[in-house]
PASEBA-1860 file (N, C-alpha, C; in nm, 3 decimals):
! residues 86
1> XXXXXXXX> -1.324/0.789/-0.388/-1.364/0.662/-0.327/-1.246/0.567/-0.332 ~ -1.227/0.495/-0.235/-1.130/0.367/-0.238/-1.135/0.266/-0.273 ~ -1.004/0.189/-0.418/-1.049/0.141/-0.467/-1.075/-0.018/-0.447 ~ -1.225/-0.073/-0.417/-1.250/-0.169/-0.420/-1.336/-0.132/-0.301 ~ -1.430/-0.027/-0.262/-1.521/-0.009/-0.187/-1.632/0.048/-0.317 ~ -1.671/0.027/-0.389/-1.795/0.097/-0.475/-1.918/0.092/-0.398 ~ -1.929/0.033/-0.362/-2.023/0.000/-0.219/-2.024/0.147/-0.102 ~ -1.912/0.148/-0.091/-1.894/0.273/0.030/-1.913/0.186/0.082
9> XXXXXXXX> -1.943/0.269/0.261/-1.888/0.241/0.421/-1.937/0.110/0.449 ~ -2.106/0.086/0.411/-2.134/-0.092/0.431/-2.105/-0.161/0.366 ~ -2.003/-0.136/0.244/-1.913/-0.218/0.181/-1.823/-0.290/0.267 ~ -1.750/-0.185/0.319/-1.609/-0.180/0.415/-1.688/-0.268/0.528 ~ -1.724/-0.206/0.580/-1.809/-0.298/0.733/-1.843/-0.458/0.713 ~ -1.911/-0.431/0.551/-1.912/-0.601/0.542/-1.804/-0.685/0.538 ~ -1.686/-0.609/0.497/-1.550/-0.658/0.472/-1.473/-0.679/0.563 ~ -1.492/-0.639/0.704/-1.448/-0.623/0.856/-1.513/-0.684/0.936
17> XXXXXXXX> -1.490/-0.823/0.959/-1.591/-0.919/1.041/-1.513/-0.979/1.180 ~ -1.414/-0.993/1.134/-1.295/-1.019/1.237/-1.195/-0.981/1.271 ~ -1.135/-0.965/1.390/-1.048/-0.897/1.435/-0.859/-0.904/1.302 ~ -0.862/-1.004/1.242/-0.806/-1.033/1.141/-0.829/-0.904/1.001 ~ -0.952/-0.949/0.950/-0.993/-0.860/0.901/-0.969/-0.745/0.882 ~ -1.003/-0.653/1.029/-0.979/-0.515/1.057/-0.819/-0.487/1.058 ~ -0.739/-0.604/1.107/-0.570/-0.578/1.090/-0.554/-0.558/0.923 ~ -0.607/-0.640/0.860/-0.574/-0.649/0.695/-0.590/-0.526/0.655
25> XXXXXXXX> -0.719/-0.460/0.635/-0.773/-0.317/0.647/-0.681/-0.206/0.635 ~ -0.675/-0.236/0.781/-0.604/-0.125/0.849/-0.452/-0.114/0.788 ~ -0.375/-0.268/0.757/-0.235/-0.251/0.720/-0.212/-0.215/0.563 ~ -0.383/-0.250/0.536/-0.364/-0.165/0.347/-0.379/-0.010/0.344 ~ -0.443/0.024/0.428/-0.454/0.175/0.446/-0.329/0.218/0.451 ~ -0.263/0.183/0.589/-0.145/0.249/0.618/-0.075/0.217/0.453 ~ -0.021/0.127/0.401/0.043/0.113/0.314/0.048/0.217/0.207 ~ -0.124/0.274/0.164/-0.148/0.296/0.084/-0.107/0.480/0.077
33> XXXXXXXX> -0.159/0.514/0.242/-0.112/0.648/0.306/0.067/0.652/0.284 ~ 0.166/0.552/0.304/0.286/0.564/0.247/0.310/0.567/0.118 ~ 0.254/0.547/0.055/0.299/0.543/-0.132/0.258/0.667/-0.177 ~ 0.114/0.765/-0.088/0.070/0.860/-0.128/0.174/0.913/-0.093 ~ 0.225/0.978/0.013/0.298/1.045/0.079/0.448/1.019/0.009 ~ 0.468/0.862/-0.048/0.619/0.899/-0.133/0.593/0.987/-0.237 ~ 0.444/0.971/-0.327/0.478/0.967/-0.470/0.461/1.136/-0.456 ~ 0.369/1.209/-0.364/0.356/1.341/-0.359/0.460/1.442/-0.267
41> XXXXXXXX> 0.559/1.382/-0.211/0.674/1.432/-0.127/0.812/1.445/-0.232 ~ 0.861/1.566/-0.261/0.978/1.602/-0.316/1.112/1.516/-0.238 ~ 1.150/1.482/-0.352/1.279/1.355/-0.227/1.389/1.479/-0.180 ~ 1.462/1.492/-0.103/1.614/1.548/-0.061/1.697/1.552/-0.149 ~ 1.740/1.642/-0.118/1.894/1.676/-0.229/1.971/1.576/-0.110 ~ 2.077/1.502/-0.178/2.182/1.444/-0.068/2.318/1.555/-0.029 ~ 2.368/1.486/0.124/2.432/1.552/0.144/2.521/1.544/0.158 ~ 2.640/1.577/0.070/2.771/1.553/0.045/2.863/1.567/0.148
49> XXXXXXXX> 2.810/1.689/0.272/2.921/1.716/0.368/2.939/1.901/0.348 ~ 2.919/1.943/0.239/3.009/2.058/0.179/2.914/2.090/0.136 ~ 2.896/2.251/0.101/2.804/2.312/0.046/2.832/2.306/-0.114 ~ 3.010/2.303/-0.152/3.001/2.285/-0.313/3.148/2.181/-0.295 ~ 3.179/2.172/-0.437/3.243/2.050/-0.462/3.417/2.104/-0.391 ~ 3.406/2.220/-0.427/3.561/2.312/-0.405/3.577/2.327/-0.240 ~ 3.451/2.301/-0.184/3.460/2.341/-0.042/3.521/2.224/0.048 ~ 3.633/2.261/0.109/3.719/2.123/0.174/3.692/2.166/0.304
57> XXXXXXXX> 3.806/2.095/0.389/3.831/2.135/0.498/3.940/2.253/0.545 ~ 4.029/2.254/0.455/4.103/2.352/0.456/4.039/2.497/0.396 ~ 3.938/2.481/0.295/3.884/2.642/0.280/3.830/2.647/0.414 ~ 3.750/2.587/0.507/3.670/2.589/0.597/3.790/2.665/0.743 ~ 3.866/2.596/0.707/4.009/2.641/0.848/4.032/2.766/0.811 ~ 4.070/2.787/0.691/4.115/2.919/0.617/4.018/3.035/0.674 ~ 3.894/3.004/0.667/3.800/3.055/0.659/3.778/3.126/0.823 ~ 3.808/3.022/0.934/3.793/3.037/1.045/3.871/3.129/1.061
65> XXXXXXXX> 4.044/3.066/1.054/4.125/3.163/1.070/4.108/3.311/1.020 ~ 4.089/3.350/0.940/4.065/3.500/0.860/3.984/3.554/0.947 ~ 3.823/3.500/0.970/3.773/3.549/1.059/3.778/3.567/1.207 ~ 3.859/3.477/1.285/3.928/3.522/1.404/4.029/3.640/1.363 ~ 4.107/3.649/1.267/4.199/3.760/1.290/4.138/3.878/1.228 ~ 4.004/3.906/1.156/3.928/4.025/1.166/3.869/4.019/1.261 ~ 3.832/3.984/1.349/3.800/3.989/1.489/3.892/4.043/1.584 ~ 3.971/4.013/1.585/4.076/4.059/1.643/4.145/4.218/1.624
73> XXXXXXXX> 4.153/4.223/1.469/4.214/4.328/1.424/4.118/4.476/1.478 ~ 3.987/4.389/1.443/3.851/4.549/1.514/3.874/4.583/1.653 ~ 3.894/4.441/1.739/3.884/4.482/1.852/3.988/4.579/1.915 ~ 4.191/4.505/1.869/4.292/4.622/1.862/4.360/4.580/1.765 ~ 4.342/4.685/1.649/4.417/4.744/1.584/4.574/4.758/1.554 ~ 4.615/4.642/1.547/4.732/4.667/1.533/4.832/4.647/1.400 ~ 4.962/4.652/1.367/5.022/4.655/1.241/4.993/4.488/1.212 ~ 5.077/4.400/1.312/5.040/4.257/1.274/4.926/4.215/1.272
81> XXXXXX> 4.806/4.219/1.295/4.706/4.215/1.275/4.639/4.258/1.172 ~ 4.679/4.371/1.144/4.657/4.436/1.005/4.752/4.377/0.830 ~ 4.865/4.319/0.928/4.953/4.206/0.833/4.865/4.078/0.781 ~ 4.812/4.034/0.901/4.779/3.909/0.905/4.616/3.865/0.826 ~ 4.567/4.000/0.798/4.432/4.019/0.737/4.463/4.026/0.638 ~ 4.562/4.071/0.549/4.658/4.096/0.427/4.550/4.134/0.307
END
């Protein structure tokens, strides 16, 4: 039950007489539907950018690069290519 209806629904109804009223109501509900929804919702991990602290932009280039040149190396096979995978 909601608190300050012990009454139930012709509680509420008596409490809703004017169009005022029903705004008040209505903007404690909603309110009340947000606090539920904070206090029972797991917050976010934040997001730094990077999956770990070591992860830059240069592992990320590194990373590209290597994998374009195993890409490369499958498709032909060659000595520099096979250099360049090291």
């Amino acid at each position: 039950m909601l608190p300050g209806l012990a009454g139930g629904l012709p509680s509420l109804r008596a409490r809703i007489t004017t169009v005022e009223s029903l705004e008040k109501e209505f903007d404690w509900l909603v309110r009340e539907l947000q606090r539920v929804v904070a206090a029972g919702t797991p917050q976010r991990k934040l997001n730094r950018g990077f999956q770990s602290p070591w992860w830059t932009r240069e592992v990320k280039e590194a990373r590209e690069t290597a994998k374009r040149a195993e890409r490369e190396h499958k498709r032909v096979p060659t000595a520099y290519l096979h250099y360049r995978l090291g």
